[in-house]
mmCIF file of the N, C-alpha and C atoms, coordinates in Angstrom:
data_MODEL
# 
_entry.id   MODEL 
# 
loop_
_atom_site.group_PDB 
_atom_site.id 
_atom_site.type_symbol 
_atom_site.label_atom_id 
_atom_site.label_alt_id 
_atom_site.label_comp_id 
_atom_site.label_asym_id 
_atom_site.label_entity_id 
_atom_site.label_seq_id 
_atom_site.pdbx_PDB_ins_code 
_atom_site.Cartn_x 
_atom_site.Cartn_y 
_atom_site.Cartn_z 
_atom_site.occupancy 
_atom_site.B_iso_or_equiv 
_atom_site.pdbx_formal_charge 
_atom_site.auth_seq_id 
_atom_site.auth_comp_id 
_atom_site.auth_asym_id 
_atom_site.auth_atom_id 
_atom_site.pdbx_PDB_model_num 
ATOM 1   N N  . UNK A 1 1  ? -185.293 65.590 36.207 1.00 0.00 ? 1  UNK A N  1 
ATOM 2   C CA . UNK A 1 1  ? -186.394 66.511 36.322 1.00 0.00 ? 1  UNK A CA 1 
ATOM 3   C C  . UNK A 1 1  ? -186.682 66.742 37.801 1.00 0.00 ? 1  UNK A C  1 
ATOM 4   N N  . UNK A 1 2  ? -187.245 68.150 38.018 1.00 0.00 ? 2  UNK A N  1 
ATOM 5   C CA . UNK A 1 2  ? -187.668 67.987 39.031 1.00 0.00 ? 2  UNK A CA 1 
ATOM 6   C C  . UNK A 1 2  ? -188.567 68.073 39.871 1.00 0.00 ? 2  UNK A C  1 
ATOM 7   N N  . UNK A 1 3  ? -188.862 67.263 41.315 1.00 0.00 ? 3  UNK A N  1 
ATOM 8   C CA . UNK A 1 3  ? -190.275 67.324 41.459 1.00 0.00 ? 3  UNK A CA 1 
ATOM 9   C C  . UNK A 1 3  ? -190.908 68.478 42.239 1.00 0.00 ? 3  UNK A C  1 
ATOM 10  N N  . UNK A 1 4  ? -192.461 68.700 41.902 1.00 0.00 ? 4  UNK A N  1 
ATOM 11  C CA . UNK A 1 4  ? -192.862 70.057 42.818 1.00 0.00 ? 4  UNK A CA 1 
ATOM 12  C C  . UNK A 1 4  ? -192.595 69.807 43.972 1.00 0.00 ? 4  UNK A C  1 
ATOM 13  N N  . UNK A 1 5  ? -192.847 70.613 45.115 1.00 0.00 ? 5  UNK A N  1 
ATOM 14  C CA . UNK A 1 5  ? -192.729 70.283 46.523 1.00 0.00 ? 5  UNK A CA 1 
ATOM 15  C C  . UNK A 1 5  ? -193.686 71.089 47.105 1.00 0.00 ? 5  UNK A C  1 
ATOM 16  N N  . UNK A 1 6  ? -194.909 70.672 47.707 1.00 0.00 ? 6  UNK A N  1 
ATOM 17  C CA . UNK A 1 6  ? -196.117 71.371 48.052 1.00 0.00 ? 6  UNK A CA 1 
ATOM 18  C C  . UNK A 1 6  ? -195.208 71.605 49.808 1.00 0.00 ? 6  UNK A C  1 
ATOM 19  N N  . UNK A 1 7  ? -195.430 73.455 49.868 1.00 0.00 ? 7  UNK A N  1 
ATOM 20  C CA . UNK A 1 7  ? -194.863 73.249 51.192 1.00 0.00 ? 7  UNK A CA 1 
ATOM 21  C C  . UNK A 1 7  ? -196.482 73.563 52.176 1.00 0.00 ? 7  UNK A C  1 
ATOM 22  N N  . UNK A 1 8  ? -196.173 74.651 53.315 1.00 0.00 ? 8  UNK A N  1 
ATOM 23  C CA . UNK A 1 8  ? -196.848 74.403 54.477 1.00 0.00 ? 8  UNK A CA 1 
ATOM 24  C C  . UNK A 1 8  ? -197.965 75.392 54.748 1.00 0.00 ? 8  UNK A C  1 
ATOM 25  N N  . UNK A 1 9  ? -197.565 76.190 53.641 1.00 0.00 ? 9  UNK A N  1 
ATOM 26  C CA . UNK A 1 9  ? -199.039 77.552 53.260 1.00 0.00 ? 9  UNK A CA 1 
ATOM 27  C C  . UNK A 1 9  ? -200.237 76.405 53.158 1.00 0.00 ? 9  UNK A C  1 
ATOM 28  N N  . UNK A 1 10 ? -201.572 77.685 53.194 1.00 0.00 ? 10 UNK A N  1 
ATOM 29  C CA . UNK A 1 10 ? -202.855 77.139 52.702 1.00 0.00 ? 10 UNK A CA 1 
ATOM 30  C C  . UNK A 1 10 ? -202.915 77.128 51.533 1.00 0.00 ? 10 UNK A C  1 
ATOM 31  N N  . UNK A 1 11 ? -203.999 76.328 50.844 1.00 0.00 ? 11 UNK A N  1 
ATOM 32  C CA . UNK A 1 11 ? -204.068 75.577 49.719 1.00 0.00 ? 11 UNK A CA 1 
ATOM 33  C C  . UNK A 1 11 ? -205.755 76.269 49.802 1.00 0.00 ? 11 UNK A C  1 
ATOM 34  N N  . UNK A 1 12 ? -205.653 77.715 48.829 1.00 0.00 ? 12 UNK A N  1 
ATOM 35  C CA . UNK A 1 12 ? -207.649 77.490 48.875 1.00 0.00 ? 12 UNK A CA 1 
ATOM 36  C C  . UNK A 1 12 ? -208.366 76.584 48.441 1.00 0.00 ? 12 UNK A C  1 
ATOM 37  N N  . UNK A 1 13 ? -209.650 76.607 48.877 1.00 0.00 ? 13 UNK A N  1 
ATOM 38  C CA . UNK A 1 13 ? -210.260 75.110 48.013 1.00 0.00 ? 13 UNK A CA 1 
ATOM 39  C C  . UNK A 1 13 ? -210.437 74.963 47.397 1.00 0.00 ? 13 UNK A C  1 
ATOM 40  N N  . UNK A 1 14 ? -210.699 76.115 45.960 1.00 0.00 ? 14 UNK A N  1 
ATOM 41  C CA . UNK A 1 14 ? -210.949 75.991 44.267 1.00 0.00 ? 14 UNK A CA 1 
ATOM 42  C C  . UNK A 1 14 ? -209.676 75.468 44.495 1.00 0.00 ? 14 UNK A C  1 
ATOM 43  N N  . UNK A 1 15 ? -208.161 75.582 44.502 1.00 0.00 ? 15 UNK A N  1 
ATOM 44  C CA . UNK A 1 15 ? -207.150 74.624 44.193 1.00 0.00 ? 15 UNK A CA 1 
ATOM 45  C C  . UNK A 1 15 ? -207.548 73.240 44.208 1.00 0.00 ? 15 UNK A C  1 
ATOM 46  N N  . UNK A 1 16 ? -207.533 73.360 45.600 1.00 0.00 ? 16 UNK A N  1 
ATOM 47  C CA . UNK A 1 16 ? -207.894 71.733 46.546 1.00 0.00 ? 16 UNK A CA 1 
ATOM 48  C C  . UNK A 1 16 ? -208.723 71.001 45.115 1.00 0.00 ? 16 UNK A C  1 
ATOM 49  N N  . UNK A 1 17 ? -210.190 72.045 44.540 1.00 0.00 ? 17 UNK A N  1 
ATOM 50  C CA . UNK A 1 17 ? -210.804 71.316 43.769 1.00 0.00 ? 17 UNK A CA 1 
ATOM 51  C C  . UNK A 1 17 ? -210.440 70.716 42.656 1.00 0.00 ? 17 UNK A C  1 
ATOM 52  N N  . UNK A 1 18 ? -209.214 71.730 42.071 1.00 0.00 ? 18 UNK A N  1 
ATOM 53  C CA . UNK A 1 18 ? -208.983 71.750 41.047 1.00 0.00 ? 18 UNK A CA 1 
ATOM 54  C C  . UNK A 1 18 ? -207.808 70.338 40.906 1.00 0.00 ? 18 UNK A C  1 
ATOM 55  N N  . UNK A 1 19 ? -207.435 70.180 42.014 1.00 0.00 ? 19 UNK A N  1 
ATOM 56  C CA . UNK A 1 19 ? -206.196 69.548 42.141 1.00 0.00 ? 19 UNK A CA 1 
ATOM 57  C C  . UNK A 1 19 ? -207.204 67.759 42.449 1.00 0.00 ? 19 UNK A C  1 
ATOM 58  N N  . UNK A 1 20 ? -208.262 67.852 42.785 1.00 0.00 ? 20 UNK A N  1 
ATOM 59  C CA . UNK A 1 20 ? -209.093 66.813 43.321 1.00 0.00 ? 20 UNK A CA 1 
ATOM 60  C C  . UNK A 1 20 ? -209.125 66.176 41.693 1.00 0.00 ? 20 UNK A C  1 
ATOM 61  N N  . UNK A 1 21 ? -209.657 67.012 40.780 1.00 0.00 ? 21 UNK A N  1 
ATOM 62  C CA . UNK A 1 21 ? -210.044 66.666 39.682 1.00 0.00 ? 21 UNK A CA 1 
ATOM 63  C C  . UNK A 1 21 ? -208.986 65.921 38.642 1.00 0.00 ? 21 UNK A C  1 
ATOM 64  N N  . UNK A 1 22 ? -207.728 66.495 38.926 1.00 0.00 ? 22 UNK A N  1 
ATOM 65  C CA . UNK A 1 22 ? -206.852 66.089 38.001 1.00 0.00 ? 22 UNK A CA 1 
ATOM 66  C C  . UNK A 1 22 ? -206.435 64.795 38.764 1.00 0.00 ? 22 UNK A C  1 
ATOM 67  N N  . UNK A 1 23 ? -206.620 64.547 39.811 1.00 0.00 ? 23 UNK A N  1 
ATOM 68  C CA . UNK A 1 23 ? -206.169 63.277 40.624 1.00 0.00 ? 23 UNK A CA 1 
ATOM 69  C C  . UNK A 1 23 ? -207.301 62.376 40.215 1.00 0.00 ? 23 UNK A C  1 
ATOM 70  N N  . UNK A 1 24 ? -208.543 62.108 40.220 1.00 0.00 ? 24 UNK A N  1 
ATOM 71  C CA . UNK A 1 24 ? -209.271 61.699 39.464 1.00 0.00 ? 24 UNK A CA 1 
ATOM 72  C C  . UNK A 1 24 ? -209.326 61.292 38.857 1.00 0.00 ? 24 UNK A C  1 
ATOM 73  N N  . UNK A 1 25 ? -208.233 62.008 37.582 1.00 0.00 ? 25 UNK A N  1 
ATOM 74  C CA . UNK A 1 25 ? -208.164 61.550 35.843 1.00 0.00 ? 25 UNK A CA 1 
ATOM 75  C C  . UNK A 1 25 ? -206.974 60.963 35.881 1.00 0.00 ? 25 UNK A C  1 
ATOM 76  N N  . UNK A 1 26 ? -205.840 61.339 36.790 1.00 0.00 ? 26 UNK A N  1 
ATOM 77  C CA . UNK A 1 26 ? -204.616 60.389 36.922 1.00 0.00 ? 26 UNK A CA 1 
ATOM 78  C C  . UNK A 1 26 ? -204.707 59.316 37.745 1.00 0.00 ? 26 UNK A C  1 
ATOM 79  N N  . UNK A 1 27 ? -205.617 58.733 38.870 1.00 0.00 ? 27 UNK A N  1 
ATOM 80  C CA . UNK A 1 27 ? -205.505 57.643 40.207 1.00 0.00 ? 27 UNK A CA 1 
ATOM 81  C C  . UNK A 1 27 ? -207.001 57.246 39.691 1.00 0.00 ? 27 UNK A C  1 
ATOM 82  N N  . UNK A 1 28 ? -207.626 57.826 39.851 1.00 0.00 ? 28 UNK A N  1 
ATOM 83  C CA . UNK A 1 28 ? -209.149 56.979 40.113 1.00 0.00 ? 28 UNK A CA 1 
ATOM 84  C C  . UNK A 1 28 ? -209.739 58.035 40.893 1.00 0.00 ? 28 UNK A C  1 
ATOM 85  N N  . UNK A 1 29 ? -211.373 57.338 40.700 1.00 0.00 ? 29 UNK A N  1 
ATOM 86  C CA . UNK A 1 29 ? -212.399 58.183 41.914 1.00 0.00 ? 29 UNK A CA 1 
ATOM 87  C C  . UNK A 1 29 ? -211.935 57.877 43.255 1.00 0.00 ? 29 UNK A C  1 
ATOM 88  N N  . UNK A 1 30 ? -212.010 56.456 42.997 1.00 0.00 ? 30 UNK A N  1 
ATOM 89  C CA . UNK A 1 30 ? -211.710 55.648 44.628 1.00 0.00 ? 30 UNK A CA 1 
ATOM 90  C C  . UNK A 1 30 ? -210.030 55.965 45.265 1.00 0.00 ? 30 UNK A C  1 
ATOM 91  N N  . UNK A 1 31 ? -209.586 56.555 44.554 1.00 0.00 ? 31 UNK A N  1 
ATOM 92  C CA . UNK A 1 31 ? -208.219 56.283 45.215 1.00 0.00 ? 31 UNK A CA 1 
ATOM 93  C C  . UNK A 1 31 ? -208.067 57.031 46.648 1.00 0.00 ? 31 UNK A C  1 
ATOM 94  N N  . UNK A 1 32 ? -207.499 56.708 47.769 1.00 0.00 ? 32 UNK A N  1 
ATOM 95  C CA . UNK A 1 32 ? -207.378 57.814 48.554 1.00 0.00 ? 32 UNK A CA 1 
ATOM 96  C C  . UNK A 1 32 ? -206.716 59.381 48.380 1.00 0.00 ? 32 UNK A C  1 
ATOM 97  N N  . UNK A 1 33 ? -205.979 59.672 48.141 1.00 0.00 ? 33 UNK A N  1 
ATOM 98  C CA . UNK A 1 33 ? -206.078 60.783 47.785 1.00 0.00 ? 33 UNK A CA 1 
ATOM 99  C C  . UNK A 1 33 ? -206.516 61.721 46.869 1.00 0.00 ? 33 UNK A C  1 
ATOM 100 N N  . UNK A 1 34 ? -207.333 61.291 46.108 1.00 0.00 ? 34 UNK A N  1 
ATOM 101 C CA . UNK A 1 34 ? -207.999 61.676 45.426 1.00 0.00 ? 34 UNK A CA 1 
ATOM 102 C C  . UNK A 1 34 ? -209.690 61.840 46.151 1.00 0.00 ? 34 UNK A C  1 
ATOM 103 N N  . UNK A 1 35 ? -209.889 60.929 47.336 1.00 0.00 ? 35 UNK A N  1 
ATOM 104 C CA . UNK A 1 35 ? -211.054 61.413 48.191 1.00 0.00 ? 35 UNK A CA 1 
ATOM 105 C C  . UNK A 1 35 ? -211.033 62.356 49.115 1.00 0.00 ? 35 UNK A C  1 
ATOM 106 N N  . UNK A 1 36 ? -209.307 62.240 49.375 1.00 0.00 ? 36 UNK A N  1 
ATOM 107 C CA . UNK A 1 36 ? -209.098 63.359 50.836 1.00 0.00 ? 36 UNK A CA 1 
ATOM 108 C C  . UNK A 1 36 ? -208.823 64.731 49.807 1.00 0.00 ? 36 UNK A C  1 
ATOM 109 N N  . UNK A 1 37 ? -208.420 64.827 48.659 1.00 0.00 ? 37 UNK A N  1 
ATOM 110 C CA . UNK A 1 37 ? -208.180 66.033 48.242 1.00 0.00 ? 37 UNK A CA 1 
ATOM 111 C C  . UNK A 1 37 ? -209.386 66.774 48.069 1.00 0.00 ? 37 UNK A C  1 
ATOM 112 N N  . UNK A 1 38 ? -210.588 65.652 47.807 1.00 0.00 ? 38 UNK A N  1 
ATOM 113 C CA . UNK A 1 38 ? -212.173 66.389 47.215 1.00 0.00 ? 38 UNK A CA 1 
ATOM 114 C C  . UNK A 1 38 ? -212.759 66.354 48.900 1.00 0.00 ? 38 UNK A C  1 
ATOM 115 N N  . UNK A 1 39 ? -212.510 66.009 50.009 1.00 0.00 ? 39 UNK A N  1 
ATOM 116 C CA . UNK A 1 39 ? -212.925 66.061 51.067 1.00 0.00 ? 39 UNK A CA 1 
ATOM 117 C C  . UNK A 1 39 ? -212.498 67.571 51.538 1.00 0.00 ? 39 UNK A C  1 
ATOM 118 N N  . UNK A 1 40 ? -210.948 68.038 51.361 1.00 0.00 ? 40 UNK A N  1 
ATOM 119 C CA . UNK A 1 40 ? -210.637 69.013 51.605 1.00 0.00 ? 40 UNK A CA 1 
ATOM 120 C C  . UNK A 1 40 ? -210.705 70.186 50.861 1.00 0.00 ? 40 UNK A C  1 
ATOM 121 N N  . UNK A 1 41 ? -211.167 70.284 49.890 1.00 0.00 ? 41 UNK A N  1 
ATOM 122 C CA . UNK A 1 41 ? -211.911 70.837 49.010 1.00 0.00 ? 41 UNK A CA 1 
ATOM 123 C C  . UNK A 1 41 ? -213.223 71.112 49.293 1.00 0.00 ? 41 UNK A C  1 
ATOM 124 N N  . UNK A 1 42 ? -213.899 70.367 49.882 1.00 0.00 ? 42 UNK A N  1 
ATOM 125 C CA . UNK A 1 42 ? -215.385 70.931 50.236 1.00 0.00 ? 42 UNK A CA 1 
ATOM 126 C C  . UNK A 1 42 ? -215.245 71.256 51.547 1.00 0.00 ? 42 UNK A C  1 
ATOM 127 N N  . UNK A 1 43 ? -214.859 70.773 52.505 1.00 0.00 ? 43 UNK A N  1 
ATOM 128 C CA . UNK A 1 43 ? -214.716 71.263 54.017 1.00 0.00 ? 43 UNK A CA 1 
ATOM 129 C C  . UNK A 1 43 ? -213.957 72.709 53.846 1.00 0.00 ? 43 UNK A C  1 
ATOM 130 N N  . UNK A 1 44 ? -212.812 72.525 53.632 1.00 0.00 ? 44 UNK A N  1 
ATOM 131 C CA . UNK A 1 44 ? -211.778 73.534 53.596 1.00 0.00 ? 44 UNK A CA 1 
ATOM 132 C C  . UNK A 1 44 ? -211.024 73.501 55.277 1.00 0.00 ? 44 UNK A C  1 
ATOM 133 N N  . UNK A 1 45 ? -211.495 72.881 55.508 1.00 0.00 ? 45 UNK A N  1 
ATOM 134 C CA . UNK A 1 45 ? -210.944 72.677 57.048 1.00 0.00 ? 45 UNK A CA 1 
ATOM 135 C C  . UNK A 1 45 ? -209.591 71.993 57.025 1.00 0.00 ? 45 UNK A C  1 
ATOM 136 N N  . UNK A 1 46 ? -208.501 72.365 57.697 1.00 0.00 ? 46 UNK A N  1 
ATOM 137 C CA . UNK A 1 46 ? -207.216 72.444 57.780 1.00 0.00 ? 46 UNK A CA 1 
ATOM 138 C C  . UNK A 1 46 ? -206.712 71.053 57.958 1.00 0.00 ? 46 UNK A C  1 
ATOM 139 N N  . UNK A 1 47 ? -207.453 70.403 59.254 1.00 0.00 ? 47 UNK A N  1 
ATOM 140 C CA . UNK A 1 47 ? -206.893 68.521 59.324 1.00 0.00 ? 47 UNK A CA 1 
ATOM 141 C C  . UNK A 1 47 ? -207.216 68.295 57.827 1.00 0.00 ? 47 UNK A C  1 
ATOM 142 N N  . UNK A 1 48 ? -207.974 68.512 57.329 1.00 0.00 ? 48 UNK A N  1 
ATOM 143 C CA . UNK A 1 48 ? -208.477 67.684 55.761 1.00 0.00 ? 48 UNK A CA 1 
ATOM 144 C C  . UNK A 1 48 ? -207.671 68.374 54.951 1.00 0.00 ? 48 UNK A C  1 
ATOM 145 N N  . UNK A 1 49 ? -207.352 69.421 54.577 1.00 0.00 ? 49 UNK A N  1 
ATOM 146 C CA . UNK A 1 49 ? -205.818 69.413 53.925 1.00 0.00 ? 49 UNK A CA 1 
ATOM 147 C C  . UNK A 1 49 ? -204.798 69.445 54.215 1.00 0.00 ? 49 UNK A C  1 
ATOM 148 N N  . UNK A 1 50 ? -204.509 69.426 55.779 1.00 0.00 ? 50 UNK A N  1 
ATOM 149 C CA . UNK A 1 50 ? -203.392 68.540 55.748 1.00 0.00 ? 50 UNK A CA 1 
ATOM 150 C C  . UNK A 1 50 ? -203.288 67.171 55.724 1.00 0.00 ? 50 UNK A C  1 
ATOM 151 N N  . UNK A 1 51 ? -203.925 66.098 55.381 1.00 0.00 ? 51 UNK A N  1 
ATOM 152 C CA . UNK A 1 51 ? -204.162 64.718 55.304 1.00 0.00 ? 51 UNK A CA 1 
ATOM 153 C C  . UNK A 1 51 ? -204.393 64.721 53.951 1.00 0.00 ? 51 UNK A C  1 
ATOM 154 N N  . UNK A 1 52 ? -204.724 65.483 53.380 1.00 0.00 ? 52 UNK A N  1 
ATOM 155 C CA . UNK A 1 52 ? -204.421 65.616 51.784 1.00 0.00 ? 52 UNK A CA 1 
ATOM 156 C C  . UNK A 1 52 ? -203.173 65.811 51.006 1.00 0.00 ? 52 UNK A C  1 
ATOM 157 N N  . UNK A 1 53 ? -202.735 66.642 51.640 1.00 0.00 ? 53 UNK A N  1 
ATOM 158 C CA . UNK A 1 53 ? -201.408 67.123 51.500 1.00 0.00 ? 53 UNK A CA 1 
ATOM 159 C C  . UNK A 1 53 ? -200.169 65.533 51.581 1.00 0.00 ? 53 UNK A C  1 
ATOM 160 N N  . UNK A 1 54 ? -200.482 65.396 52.566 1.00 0.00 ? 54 UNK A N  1 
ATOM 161 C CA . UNK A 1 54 ? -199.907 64.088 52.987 1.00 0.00 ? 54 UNK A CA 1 
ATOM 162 C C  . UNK A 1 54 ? -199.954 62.900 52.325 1.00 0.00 ? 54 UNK A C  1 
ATOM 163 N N  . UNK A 1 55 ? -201.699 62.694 51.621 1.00 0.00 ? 55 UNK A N  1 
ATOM 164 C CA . UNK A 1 55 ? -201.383 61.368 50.377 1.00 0.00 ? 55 UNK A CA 1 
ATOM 165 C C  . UNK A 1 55 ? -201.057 61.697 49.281 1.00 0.00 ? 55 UNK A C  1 
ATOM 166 N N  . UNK A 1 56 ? -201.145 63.168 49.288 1.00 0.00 ? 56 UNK A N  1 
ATOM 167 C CA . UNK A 1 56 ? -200.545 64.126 47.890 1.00 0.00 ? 56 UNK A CA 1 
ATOM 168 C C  . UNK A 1 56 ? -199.225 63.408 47.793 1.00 0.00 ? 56 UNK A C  1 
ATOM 169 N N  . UNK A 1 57 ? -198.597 64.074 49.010 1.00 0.00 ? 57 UNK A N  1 
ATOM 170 C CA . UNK A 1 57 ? -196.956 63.165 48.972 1.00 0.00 ? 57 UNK A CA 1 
ATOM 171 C C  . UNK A 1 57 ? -196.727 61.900 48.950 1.00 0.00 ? 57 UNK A C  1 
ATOM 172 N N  . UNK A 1 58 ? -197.091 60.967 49.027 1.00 0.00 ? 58 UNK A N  1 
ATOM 173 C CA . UNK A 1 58 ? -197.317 60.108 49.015 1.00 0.00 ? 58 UNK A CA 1 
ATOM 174 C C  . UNK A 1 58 ? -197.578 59.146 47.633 1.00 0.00 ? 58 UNK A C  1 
ATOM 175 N N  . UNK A 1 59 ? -197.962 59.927 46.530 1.00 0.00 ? 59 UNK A N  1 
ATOM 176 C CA . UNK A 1 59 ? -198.568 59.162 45.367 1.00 0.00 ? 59 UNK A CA 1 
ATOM 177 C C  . UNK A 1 59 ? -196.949 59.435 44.825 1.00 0.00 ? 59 UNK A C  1 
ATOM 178 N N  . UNK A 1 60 ? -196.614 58.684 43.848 1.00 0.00 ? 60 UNK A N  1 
ATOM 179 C CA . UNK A 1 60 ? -195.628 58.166 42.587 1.00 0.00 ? 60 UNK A CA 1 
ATOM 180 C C  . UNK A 1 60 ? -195.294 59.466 42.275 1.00 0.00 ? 60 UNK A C  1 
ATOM 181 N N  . UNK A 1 61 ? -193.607 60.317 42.635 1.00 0.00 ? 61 UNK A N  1 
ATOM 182 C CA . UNK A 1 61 ? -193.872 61.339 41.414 1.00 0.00 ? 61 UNK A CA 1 
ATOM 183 C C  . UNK A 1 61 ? -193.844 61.309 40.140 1.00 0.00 ? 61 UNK A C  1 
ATOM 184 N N  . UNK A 1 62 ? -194.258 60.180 39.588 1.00 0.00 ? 62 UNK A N  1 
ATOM 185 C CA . UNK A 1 62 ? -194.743 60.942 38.390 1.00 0.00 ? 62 UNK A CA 1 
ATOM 186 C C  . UNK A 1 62 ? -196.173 61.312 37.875 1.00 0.00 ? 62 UNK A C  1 
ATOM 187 N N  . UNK A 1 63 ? -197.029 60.638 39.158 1.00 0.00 ? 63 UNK A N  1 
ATOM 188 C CA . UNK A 1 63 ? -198.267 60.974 39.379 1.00 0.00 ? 63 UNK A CA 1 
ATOM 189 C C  . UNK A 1 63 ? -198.507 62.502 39.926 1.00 0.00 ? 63 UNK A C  1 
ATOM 190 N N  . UNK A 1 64 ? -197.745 62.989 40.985 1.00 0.00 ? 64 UNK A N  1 
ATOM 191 C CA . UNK A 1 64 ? -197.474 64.377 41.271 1.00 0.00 ? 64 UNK A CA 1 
ATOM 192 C C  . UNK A 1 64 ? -197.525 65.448 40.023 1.00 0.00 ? 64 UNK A C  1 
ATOM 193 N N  . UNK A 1 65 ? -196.583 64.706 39.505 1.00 0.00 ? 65 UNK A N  1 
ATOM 194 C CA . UNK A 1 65 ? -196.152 65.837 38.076 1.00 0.00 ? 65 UNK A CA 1 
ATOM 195 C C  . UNK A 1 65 ? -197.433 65.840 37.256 1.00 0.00 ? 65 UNK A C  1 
ATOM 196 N N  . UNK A 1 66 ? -197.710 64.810 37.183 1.00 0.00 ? 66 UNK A N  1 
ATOM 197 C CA . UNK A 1 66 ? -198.881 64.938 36.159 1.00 0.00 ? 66 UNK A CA 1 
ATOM 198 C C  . UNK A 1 66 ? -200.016 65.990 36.801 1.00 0.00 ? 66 UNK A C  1 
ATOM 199 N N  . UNK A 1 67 ? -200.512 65.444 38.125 1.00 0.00 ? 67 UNK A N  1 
ATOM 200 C CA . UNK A 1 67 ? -201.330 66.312 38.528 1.00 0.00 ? 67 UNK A CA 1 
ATOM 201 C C  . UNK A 1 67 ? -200.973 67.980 38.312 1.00 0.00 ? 67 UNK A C  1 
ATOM 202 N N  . UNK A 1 68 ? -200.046 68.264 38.795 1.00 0.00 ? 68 UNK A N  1 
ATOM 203 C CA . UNK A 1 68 ? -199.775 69.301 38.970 1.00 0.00 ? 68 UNK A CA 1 
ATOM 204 C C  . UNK A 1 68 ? -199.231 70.448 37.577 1.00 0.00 ? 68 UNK A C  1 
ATOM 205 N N  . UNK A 1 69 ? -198.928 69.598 36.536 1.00 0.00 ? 69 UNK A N  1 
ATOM 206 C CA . UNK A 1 69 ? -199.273 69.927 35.318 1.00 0.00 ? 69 UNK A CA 1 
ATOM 207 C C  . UNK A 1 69 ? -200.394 70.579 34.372 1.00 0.00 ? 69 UNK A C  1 
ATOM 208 N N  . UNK A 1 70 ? -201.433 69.492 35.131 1.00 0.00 ? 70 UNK A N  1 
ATOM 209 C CA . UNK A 1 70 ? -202.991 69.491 34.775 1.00 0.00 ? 70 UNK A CA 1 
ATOM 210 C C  . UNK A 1 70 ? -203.458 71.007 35.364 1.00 0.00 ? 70 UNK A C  1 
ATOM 211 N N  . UNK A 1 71 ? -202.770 71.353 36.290 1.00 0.00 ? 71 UNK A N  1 
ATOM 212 C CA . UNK A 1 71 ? -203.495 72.692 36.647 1.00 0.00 ? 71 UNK A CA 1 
ATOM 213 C C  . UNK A 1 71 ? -202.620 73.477 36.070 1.00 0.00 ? 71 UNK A C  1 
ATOM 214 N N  . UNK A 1 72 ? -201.629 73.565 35.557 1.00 0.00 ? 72 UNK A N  1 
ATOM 215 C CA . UNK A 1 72 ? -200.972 74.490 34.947 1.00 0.00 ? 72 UNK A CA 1 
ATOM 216 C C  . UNK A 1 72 ? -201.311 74.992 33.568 1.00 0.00 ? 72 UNK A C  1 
ATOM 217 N N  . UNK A 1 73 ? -202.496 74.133 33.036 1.00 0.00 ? 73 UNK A N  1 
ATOM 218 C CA . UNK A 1 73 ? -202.712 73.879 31.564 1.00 0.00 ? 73 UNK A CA 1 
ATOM 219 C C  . UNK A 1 73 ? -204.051 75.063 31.801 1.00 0.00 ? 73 UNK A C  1 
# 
């Protein structure tokens, strides 16, 4: 299978939010990326999604997939 690959465009922040939420229901409240995704989501400011972006990559893909599923639904 294969995995998404978030590239280097902006990410608006209803995504950011949307993508905060499903990380949430897959990692936890507390997890880090799941705080930097809802951080960059309310700022919308660019260091904060790109440091989102970054623990985005960072989590298990099969945690990826899931998330990114969740918004497809």
């Amino acid at each position: 299978m294969k995995d998404t690959v978030m590239d280097q465009t902006n990410i608006d922040p209803a995504a950011m939010g949307r993508l905060a939420k499903a990380l949430n229901f897959i990692c936890g409240p507390k997890h880090a990326a799941t705080q930097a995704m809802q951080k960059a989501a309310d700022s919308g400011s660019e260091p904060d999604a790109k440091r989102a972006r970054t623990l985005f990559l960072k989590l298990k893909p099969g945690e990826r997939r899931a998330a990114m599923t969740m918004l497809s639904d």
